[in-house]
N, C-alpha and C positions, 0 to 999 in steps of 0.2 A: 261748181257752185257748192256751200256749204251744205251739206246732208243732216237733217235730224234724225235720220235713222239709216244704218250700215246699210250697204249697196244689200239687195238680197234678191232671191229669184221669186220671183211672184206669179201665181197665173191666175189668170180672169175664167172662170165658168161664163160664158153668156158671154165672150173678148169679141165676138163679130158684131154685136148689138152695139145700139148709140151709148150707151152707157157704160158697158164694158170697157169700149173702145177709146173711150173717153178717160177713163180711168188709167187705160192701159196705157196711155200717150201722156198724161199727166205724171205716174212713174215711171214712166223710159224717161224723159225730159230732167227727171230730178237721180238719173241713172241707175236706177235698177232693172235690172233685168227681167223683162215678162214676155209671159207664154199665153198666149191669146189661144184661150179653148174653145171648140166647138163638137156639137157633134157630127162635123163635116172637117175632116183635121186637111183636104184641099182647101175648103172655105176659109178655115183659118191663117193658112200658112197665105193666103191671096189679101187675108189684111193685115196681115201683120208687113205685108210689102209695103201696100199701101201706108200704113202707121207712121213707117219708119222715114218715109220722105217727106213727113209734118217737120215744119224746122222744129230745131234747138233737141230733138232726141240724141242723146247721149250714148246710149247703151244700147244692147242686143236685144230686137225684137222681133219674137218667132211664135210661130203658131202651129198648133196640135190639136190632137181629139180632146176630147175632157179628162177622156183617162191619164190620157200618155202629158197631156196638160199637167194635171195635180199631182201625177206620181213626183214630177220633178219637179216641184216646186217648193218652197220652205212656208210660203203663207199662200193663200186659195182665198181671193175674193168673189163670191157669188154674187152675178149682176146678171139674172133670167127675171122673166116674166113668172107670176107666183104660178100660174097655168102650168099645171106637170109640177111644180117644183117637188112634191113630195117623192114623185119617180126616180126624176134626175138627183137626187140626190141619195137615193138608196142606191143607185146606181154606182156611183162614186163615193159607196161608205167605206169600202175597204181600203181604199187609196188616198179617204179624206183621216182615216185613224191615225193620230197623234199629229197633224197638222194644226194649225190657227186658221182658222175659217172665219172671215169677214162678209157678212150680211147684210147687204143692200135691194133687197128684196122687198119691193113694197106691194099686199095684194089688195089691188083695187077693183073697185068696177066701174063699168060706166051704163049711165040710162039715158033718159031724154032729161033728167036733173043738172046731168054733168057728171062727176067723179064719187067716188064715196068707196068708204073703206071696207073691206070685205072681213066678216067673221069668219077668224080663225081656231078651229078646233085647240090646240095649243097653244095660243094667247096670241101668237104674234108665228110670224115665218121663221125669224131666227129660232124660235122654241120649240120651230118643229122642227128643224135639223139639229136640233140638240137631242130631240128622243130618234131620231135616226142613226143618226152617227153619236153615239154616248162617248167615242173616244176622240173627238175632235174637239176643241178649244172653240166656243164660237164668241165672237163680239158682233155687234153688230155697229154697220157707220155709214155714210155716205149715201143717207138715203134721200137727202135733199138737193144735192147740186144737179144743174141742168146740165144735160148730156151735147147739145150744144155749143154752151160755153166752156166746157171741158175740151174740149176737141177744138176750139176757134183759140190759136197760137197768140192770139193777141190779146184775148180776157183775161182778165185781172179778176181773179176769184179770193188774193187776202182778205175782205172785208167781210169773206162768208166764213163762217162757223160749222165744222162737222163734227154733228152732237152722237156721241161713241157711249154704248150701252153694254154692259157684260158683267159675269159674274168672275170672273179673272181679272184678278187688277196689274199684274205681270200683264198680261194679252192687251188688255183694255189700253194701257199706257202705249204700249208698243204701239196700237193702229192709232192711237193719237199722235205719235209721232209722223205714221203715214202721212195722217193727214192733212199735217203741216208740207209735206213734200209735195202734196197734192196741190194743195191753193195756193203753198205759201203764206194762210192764217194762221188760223189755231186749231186745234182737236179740243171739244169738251165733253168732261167725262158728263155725262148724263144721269148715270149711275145704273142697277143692275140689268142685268139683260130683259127681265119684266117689260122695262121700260119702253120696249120696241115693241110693245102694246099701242103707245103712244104717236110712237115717230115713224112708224110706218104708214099709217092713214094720215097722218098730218102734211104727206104729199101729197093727197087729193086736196088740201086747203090751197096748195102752192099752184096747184095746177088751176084751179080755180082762180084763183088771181092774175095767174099768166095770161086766161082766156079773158077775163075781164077786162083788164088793162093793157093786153097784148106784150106782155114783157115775159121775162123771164126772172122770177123774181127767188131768194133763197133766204138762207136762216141767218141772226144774227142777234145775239143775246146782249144787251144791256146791261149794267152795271156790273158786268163781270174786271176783275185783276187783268192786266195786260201779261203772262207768264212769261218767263224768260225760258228760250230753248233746254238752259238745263234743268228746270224745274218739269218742261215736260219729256226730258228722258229720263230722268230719275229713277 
């Protein structure tokens, strides 16, 4: 298949979760190579078995600790629950230094309301691994797709939009191209990392919808330019 972005090793923090796993099966499928981390690197290495006999995976997929996860890897998508996330990621700041670090982390809560977005000391989760790890690149993306439909070989996710926040616009461009690999839609830029102020509780809207109407419902922006691949590798 055509690649918008060069084959590269990727690993998932959180790769034994719906979401990670989800993730991590959407770029093996688009042939990049990923390392499904966990802080159980048996646990991991037991899905990334599992992963690898979803059809249409292309490439190498293996599972490790966190550590031994991001040491080898070129880009580090974070897909945990916000619960710990300030630990787990001091944890893996030495290993996260001069990587691109992609945040999908959204911290919510829940009541007898339903979902709702939790305040964060530093604006947002992406902002607090950015004062954690000061040498790591962060963007942040992919905080709307259903982890479900990620993982089911048959959904069709181009007509969903994953809306990409960052203060790098080298970094920012690059996971827009992920995330073309991902759906097969588009990546939009959002604009600076601030902005996952925003997009991070804006999955308890989603989630709210899903429980109301029993779907699984995601993002998709209106009156935008249809871009051409090379406009978004540029």
């Amino acid at each position: 298949m055509d690649h918008h972005f060069p084959r590269t090793t990727i690993a998932i923090v959180g790769g034994t979760g719906p979401q990670g796993g989800g993730l991590g099966y959407r770029l093996a499928r688009a042939g990049h190579e990923v390392i499904l981390g966990s802080r159980d690197g048996d646990r991991a290495a037991q899905a990334a078995v599992d992963l690898s006999k979803l059809p249409a995976v292309e490439t190498t997929v293996r599972g490790d600790t966190n550590t031994l996860a991001v040491a080898n890897a070129e880009i580090v998508i974070l897909a945990v629950p916000y619960e710990g996330h300030a630990d787990l990621v001091g944890s893996l700041a030495a290993d996260l230094d001069g990587k691109l670090l992609v945040s999908c982390v959204n911290p919510l809560g829940f009541d007898r309301h339903g979902p709702y977005g939790l305040d964060v000391p530093d604006g947002s989760a992406a902002e607090e691994a950015v004062r954690i790890v000061s040498g790591a690149t962060v963007v942040g993306a992919f905080h709307h797709l259903a982890a479900p439909l990620l993982l089911d070989p048959g959904a069709d996710l181009s007509h969903e939009d994953v809306l990409v926040c960052g203060d790098d616009t080298e970094a920012k461009t690059r996971v827009m191209a992920l995330a073309a690999d991902v759906t097969g839609g588009r990546g939009v830029d959002a604009g600076r990392l601030r902005m996952a102020r925003q997009l991070e509780p804006l999955t308890a809207v989603l989630i709210s919808v899903n429980k109301r109407y029993r779907t699984r419902s995601g993002v998709a922006l209106t009156g935008m330019p249809q871009p051409t691949p090379e406009k978004v590798i540029a």
